[in-house]
N, C-alpha and C positions, 0 to 999 in steps of 0.2 A: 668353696665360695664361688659364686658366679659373677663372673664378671658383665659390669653394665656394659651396652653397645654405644657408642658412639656416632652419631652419624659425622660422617665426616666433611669437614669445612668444605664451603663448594669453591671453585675454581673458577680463572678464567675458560672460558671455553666450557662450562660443564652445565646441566641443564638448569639449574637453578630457576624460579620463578624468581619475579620482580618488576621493578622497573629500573633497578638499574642495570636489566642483562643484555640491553641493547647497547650500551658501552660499552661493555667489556670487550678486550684484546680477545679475539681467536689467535693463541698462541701459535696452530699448528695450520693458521691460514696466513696468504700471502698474497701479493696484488694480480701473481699470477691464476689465483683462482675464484678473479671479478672479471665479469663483463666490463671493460674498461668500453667501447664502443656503445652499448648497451647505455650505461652509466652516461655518458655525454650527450647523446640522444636524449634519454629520459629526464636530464636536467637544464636543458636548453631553452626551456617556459622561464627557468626560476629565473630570479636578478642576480645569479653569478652564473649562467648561462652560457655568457660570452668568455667564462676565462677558461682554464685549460683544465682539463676533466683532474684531476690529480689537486689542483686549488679548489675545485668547486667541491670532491669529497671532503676534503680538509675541513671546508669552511661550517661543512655543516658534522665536523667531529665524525664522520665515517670512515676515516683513517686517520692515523695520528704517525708525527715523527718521534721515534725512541729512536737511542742509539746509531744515527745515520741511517736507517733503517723504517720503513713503512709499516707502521699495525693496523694490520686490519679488524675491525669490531663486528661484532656478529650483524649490528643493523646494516651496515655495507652488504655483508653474504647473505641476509635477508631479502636484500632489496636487488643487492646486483651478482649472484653468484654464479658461474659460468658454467652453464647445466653440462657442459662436454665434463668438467675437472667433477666434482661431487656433489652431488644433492646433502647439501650440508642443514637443512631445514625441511622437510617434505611437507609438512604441515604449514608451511608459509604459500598454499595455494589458496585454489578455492571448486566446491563442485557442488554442482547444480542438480537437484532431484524434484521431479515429481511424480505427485500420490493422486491415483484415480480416487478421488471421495475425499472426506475428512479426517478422516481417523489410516495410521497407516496398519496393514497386514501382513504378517510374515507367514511363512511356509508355502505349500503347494497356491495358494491363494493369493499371492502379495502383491502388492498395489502399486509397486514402486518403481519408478524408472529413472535410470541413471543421465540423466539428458547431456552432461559432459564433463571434464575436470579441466582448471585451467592452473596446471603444474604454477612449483617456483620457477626462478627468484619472483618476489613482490613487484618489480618494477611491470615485469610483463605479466604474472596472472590478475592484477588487480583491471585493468584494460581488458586482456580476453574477458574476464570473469566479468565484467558490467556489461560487455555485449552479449555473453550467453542469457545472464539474467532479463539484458532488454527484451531479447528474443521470446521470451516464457509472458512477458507483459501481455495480457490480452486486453481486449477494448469491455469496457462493460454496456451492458445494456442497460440496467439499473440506474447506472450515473447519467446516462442519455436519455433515461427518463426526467431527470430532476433539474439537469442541467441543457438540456435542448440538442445536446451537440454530440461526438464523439469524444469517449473520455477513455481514458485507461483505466483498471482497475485498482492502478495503484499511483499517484501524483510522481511523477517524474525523479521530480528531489525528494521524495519521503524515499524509496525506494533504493536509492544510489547513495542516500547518504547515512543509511544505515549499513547497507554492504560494504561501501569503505568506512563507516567507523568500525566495523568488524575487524574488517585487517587491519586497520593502523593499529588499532589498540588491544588484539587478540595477544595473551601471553604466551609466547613464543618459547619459553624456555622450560614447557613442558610437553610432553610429548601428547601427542593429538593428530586427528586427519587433516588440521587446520578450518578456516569458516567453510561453513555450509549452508546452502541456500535450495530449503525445501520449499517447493507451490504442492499445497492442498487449494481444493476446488473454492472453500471460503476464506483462504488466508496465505499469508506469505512467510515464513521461519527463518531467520538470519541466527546462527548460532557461531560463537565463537570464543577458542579456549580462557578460562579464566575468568572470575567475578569481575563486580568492578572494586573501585579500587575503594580505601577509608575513606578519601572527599567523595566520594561523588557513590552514593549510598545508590540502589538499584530504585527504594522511592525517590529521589532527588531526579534518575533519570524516568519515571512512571509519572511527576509531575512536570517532564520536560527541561527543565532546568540545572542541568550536572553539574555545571560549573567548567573548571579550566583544565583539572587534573590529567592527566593521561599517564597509561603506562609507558609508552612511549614515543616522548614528548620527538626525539628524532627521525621516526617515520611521522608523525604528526605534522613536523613543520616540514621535512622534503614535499608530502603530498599536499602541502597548504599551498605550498611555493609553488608548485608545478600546475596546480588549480585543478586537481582532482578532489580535493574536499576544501566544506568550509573551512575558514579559519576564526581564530577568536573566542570558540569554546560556544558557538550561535546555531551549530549547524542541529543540533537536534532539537533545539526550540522550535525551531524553523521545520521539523520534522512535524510537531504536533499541529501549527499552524496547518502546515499545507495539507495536513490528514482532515482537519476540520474544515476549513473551503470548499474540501470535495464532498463535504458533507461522512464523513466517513467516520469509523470509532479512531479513536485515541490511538496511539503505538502501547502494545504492555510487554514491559520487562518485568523478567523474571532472572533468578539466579538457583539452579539447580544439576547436579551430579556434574560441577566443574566445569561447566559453560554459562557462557552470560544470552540469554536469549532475547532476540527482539522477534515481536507478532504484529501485521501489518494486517489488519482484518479490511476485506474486499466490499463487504456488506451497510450499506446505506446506514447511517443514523435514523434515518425515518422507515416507519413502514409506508411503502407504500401504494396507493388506492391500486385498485383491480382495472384491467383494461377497457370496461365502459366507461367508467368516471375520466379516464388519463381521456378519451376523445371528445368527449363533453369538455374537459377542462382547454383544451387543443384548441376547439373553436370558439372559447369566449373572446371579446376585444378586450383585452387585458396585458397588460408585459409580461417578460419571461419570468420577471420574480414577483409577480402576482399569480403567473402559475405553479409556480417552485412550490408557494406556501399551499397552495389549494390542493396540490397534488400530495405535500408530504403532512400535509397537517390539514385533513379534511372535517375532522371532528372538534376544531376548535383551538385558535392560535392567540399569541400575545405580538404586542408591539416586537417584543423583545424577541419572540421566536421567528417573528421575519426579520429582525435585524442579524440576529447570527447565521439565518439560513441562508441568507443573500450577501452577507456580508457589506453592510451599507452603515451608515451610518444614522445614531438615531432619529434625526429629522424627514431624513429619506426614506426610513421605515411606518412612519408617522403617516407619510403623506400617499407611500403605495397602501396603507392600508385603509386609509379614509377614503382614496378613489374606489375601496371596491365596495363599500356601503352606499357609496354615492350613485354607483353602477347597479345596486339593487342584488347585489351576490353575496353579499355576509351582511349579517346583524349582528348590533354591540349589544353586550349581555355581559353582567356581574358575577360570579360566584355569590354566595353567602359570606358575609363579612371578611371578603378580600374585595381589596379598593383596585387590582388591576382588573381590568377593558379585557375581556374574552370576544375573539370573534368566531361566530360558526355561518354556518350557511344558512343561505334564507330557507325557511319551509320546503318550497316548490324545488330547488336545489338537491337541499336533503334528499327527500322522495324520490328523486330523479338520480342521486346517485345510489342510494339504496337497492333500487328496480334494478338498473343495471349489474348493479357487482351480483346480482342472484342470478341475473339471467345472461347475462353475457360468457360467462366461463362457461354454461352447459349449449349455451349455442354453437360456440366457437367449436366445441367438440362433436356436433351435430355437424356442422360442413364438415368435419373430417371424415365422414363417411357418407354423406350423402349431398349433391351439387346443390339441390332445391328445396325448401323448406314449405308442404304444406300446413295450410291451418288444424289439421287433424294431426300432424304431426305435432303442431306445437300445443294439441290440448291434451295428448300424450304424454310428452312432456315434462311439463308443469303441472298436471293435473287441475287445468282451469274449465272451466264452463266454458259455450260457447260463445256470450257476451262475455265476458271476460278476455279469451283470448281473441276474440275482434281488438276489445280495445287498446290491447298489449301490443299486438301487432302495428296497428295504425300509428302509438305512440313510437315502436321501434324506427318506424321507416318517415316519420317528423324526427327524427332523434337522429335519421342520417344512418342509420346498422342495415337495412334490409331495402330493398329493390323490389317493387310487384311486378310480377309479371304473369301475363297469362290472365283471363276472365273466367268466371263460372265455375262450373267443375275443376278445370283444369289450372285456376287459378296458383300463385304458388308464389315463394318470396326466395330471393337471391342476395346472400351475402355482399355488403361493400365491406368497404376497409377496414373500418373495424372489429369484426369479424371472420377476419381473416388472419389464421398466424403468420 
């Protein structure tokens, strides 16, 4: 007869998943193998800061008194374990990768570079690990399209507060590399061991909203206290906001092959316009969130789509958009049997950004091989006639793209700024 297997009851100290494996007693740990210096430092923000590192573990149940004697719990060796005595967690870091492209490659071909690891304990790789990450932050171009300025390609707090909700709440009591922080060329991958939890379902975090639940609720409040993360169970609300201000998609989670994944995608919510329409729209007298909409919504906007794009309020959407019918730049126009106000661009607008998005990409590629642009060249081209490209021309250089230079034969046309990569 075969006997059944048992698996056998887990223990203090043994890997168990959970949320309660951050309490438990490491039986075979002791205070001599914590960063005690480390630990009073690293607690010195919170509001028992001022007492003595041994009250302020206490206080927050990272050591407990049994039998005249000090126990220590795996979230103490998590947070403060004394890399000289044993790497008693290795997966309590965190390491940074990036992928040339979108998609990653393996073998003779692969894409991937290891930009750095920032070992345990938690106390100090969660600090290195948000500097190596800032590091990898690059400026986009695209959002200083929409927004006028310098922007990153990732808001500040969506970014940082999805890498520390990784390690606060990454299950630590199974074995794992610990979080990972991959950049592809479109997007950002924060992965870290373990689903989420019964309350807080992976749609509950995909509508932003998770609630309070945490795996562990003890590095949750040290890192709350210390003011490395939000606190209050807001911080990832607060993620989806600040993804949409920058104009940007959603955060999406997923739960797959024992990691909980967050994707911070880099790429605008709007498409948008081609580089002749962006300097047309550059030099209208208009505000910055009358160009925001013209540049990301050239084909036709609502009250409501300049109100969430600029983020204003409805009155103030109302009244940037009636200035620019007033200004002779958009006409209001109905769909069929919908009662909202569409705005597109006047006629002469249209036409004018139309002309350019055909002709400005093959220009622009034209100065990159040659300084001067004659009119034979530009009926080459296009394949236009020669009244035709007279009048193309003349509209180019009223349009502010081309410079004449030269009469007669020798005549010839010279790139300005817009035109220029």
């Amino acid at each position: 007869m075969r006997r059944s297997r048992r698996r056998p009851a887990a223990t203090a100290g043994t890997a168990a998943p959970g949320p309660e494996f951050e309490r438990r007693i490491r039986e075979d740990a002791t205070l001599d193998d914590l960063d005690l210096e480390l630990a009073a430092f690293f607690l010195r923000p919170s509001p028992v800061g001022n007492r003595s590192v041994l009250d302020s573990l206490q206080h927050y149940g990272l050591i407990r008194r049994q039998d005249d004697a000090w126990k220590v719990t795996n979230a103490a060796l998590l947070l403060f374990c004394h890399p000289d005595r044993r790497n008693w967690y290795p997966g309590a870091g965190l390491r940074v990768r990036r992928v040339a492209g979108t998609q990653t490659v393996i073998g003779r071909s692969q894409n991937v570079t290891l930009i750095g690891q920032a070992p345990p304990p938690l106390a100090i790789a969660v600090k290195d690990g948000l500097r190596m990450v800032k590091g990898q932050i690059r400026r986009s171009e695209a959002l200083r399209e929409i927004f006028f300025r310098d922007m990153p390609e990732y808001p500040g707090f969506a970014w940082r507060e999805v890498v520390v909700n990784a390690m606060t709440h990454g299950d630590y009591g199974v074995r794992s590399h610990g979080t990972e922080v991959t950049f592809f060329d479109d997007r950002l991958v924060v992965s870290s061991p373990g689903g989420s939890l019964a309350r807080v379902t992976v749609e509950a975090l995909s509508a932003g909203s998770p609630g309070r639940a945490t795996r562990n609720p003890i590095l949750a409040h040290v890192f709350a206290d210390v003011g490395i993360m939000q606190g209050r169970g807001t911080g990832f609300a607060r993620v989806f906001k600040e993804m949409s201000d920058s104009s940007l998609q959603p955060p999406e989670v997923v739960h797959q092959h024992g990691l909980l994944q967050v994707t911070l995608r880099n790429e605008p919510q709007y498409a948008m316009a081609g580089p002749g329409w962006k300097n047309v729209v550059r030099s209208l007298p208009v505000s910055p969130d009358q160009k925001r909409i013209l540049l990301a919504r050239p084909d036709g906007f609502t009250h409501d789509d300049y109100r969430r794009l600029n983020a204003v309020v409805e009155g103030e959407a109302k009244q940037g958009v009636h200035d620019l019918v007033r200004k002779g730049i958009t006409t209001c126009a109905f769909r069929d049997g919908d009662e909202i106000p569409i705005y597109y661009l006047t006629p002469e607008l249209d036409d004018t950004r139309y002309f350019l998005e055909d002709r400005v990409p093959r220009l622009r590629e034209f100065f990159q091989r040659d300084p001067k642009l004659r009119p034979a060249n530009y009926r080459t081209l296009f394949k236009a006639a020669p009244a035709q490209a007279s009048r193309e021309l003349r509209r180019l250089v009223e349009l502010g793209f081309l410079q004449v230079e030269g009469r007669g034969r020798g005549k010839g046309y010279l790139p300005l700024a817009g035109l220029r990569k």
